[in-house]
N, C-alpha and C positions, 0 to 999 in steps of 0.2 A: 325335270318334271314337265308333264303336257296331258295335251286331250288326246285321247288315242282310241282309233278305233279296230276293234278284234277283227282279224279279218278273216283266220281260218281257228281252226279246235285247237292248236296250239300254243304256246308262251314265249317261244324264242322273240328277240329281237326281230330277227325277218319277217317274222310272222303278225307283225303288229304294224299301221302306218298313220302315219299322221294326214290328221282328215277333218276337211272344213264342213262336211255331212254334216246335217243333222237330221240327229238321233233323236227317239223318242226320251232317252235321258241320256248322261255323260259320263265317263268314270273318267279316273285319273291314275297314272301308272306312276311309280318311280322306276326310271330304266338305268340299270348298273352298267352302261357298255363296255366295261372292262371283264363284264363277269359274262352277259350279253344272258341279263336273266331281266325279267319284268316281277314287278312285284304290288300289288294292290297297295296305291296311296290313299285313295278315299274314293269310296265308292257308295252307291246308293243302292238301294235294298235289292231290283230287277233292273234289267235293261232288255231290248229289243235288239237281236245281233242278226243281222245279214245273215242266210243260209241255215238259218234253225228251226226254218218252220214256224215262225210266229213263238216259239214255247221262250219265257223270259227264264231267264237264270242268273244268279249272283256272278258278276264275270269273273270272279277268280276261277270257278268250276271251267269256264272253257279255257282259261290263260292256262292251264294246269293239264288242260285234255281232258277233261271229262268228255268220254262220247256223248253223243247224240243220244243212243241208245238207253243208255245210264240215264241219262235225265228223262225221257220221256219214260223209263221204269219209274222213275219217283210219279212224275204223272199220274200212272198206272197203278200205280199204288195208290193214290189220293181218289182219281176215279172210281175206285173198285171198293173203298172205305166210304165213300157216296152213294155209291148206289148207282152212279150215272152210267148208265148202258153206253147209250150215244159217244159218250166221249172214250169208253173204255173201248167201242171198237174201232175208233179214230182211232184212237193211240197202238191197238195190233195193227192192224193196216199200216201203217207208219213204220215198222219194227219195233215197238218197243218190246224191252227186256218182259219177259211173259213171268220169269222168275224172279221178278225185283224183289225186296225185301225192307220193309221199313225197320226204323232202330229196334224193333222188339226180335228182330228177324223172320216174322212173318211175312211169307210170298203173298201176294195178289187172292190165289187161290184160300188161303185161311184167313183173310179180312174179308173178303166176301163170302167166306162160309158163318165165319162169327157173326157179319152183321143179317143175312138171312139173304142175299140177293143172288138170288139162284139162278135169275136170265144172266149174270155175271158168270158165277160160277159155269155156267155150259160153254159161254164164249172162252173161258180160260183155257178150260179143260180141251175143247175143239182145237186151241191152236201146241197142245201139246203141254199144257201145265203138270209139276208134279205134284198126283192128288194126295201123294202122302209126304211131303212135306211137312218138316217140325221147325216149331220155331223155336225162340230160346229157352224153354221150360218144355220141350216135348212135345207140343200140343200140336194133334194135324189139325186139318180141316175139317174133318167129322168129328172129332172130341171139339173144337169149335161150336159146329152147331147143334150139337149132343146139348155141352152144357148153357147154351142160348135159345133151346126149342124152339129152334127152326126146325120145324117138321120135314118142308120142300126142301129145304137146302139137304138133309138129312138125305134124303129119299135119291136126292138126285146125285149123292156121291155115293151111295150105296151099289145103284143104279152101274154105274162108272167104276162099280168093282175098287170101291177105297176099303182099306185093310181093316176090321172093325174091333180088333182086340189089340191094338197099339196102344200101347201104355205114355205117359206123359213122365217127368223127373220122380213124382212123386209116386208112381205106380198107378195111377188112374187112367182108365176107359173111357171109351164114351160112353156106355152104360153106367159107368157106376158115378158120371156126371148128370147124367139123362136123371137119374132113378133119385140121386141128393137132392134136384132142385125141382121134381114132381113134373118130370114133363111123358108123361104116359103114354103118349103117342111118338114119340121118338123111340122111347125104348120098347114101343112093342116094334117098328122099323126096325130095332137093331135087332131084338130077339129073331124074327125073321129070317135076317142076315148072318143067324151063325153067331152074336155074342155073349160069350163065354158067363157062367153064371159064376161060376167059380171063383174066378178071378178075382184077388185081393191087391189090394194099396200096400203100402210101405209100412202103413198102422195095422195090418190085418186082418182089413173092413172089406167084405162084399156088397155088392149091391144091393141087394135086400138090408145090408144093416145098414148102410149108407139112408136106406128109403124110413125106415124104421126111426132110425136118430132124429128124420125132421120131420116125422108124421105123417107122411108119405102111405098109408097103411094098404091103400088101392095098390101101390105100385109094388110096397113090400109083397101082397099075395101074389100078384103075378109072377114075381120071380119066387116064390116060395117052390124050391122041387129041390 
């Protein structure tokens, strides 16, 4: 057992060396040298590692290889579920992963469409994001801010030519998200853009009944044709 300090993205014994530096904190290895594997003995929540940009990470992620890349997507993800412009264009400039995904499996792009931060959403999109991306219930980025009435978020992936009749697990739209939760000015954006009136859920529901069931009566007429 020792203090050890990470010296490159990898785990091997070579890759690790004993060092009288100090760290902004310390972690502690147990090293197998017969197996010539390193393995986390106790460690403290973040550390500050030589060559990573200032960005802290649990050291098993770099003893293990997590890229660089990889970690400054989790970043990119938490930026982007922020709101923080500034640091979400640090972190492209830097490479991060543009398609990271947090545990729900939503990219960058559909937490900044759910949460409405549309100067986000344009930088993502800019460096190549996919606008229709689903996460793990189906849901892109426009059924995101469909059913959160972001208006701008809405407009500005319409805009960018996102697909607007993409259904979710359950068979739902953005429209017939937009129209459940009385957000009128979304779904006249989507009607604009081409979406489907027609279109039923898994239960049989259009838009209009979806608007109908929560008293929505403004929106039901709208889509009455």
């Amino acid at each position: 057992k020792g203090t050890l300090r990470v010296t490159r993205l990898q785990g091997t014994v070579d890759e690790v060396s004993r060092s009288r530096t100090s760290l902004s904190e310390m972690l502690s290895f147990e090293v197998d040298l017969g197996r010539g594997a390193v393995r986390p003995y106790s460690v403290h929540t973040k550390i500050t590692l030589l060559g990573t940009g200032g960005y802290g990470a649990t050291p098993w992620q770099y003893v293990l290889g997590e890229s660089k890349a990889t970690k400054l997507g989790e970043e990119l993800a938490r930026a982007s579920l922020l709101g923080n412009a500034v640091t979400v264009n640090a972190l492209l400039s830097q490479g991060a992963e543009v398609e990271a995904r947090d545990e729900y499996e939503r990219t960058c792009v559909i937490i900044a469409a759910w949460k409405g931060h549309t100067p986000i959403l344009e930088m993502l999109l800019a460096k190549g994001a996919d606008i229709n991306a689903k996460d793990e219930r189906g849901m892109t980025a426009l059924i995101w801010a469909a059913l959160s009435g972001h208006a701008s978020a809405t407009k500005a992936l319409l805009t960018h030519r996102a697909k607007v009749n993409t259904r979710n697990v359950d068979g739902m739209t953005a429209l017939m998200f937009a129209a459940q939760n009385g957000h009128i000015g979304v779904v006249r954006s989507l009607l604009t853009a081409g979406a489907d009136l027609k279109a039923q859920d898994k239960r049989g529901r259009t838009a209009r009944q979806l608007a109908e069931d929560r008293g929505h009566g403004n929106i039901a007429a709208l889509l009455w044709k």
